[in-house]
N, C-alpha and C positions, 0 to 999 in steps of 0.2 A: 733214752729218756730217763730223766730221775722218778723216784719214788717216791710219792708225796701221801703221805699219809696223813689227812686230817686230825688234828688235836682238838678243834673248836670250831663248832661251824657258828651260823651267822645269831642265833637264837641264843648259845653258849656264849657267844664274845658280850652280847648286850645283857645279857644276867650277870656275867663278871662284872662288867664297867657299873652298873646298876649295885651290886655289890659292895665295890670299892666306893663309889660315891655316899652308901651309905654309912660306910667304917669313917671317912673322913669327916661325915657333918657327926656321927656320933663323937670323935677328936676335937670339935674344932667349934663347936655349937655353940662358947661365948666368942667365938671372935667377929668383929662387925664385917671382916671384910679377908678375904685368902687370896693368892696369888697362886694360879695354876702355870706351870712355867712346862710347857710341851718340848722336848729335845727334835727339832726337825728330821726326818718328815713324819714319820708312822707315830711318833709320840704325840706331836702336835695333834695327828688325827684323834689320837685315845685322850687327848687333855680334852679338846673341844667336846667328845662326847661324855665325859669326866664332868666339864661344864656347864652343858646343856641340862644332866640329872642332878645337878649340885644344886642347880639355878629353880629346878621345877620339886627337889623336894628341901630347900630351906630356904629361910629370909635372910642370909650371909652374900654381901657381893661378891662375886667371883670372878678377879680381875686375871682374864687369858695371856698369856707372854709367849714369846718365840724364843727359844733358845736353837740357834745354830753354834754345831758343831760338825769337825769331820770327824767320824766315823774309824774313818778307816785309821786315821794319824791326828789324832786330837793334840797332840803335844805342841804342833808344828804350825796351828791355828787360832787364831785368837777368836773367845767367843766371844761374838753378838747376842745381846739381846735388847729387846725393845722397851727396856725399864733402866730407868735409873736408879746406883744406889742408895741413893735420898729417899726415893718412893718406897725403898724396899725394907727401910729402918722401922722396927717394930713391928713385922709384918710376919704370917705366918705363910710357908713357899712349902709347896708340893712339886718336886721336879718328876713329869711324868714321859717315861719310853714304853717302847712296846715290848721290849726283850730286854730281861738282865742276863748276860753272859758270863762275861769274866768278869765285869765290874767297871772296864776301864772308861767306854764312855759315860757312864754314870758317873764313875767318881771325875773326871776333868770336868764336865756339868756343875757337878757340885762347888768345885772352886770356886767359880764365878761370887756364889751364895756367901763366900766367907768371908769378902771384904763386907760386909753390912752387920749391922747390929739386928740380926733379926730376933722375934718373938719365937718361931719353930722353922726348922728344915727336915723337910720329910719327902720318901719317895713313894712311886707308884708305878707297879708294870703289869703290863697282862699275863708276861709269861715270866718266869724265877726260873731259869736254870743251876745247877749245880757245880759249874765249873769257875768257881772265882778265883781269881787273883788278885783280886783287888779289895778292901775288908769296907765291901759298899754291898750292904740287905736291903732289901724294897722294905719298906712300910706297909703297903698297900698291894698286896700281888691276887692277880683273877686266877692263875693255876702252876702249880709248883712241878718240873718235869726235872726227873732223874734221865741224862741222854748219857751216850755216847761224847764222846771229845770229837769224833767226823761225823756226829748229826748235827742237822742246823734246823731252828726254829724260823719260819718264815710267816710273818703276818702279814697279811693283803687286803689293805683299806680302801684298792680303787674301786670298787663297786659297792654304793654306799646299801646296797641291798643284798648283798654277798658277802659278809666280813668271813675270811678263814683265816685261822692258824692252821700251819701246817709242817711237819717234822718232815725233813729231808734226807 
């Protein structure tokens, strides 16, 4: 059996997201309206709760998006998401994951964002690791870990009353 060593239990992930949400409306407090753009799965979970504190501490709308991506081979897949580039011209886009690694699904995420004339592109993760390859920095990070190259960060959003990060 692996080794799992908690980095952030359930109390720790909703002070982070409570945090970042507050970094963001302090960024973003003239704008009438933000597009939270969640990279499926675990990012979508941290956008919606991103959302939810966005939505209960400022008068800015906070329109939710799906961004699918794979993972594992993003090059190979075209991404989906549920906005149009029309909608997204003049708009300020927060792309939120749960784990920055090496960069790479972040930065293919990002793509998407560049065909549009936007107002700001900015990110957000819970966890900033240290191993980039890719010259893509969160905006908005809940806790910065210096790992190993064969540690893995694992966040686990299925128990909406259990959130753990956890170092493997």
């Amino acid at each position: 059996m692996e080794d799992n060593t908690p980095i952030l239990n359930h109390l720790q992930i909703l002070q982070k997201v409570n945090r970042i949400a507050y970094q963001i409306y302090e960024d973003h407090y003239d704008q009438k309206e933000i597009i939270v753009a969640g990279i499926a799965t675990s990012g979508l979970i941290l956008a919606k709760m991103l959302q939810e504190k966005l939505t209960e501490i400022s008068p800015i709308q906070i329109r939710m998006v799906e961004l699918h991506i794979d993972k594992k081979n993003p090059i190979k897949q075209t991404l989906t998401l549920d906005i149009s580039e029309k909608e997204l011209k003049n708009k300020a886009v927060i792309v939120v994951d749960d784990v920055l690694n090496s960069g790479r699904t972040m930065m293919y995420g990002l793509q998407y964002f560049l065909k549009a004339p936007l107002k700001k592109l900015s990110t957000a993760v819970l966890v900033n690791r240290s191993h980039k390859r890719f010259p893509v920095n969160a905006n908005y990070v809940g806790v910065s870990l210096a790992t190993t190259l064969k540690e893995h960060i694992e966040v686990n959003f299925d128990d909406p009353k259990n959130y753990v990060a956890y170092l493997q």
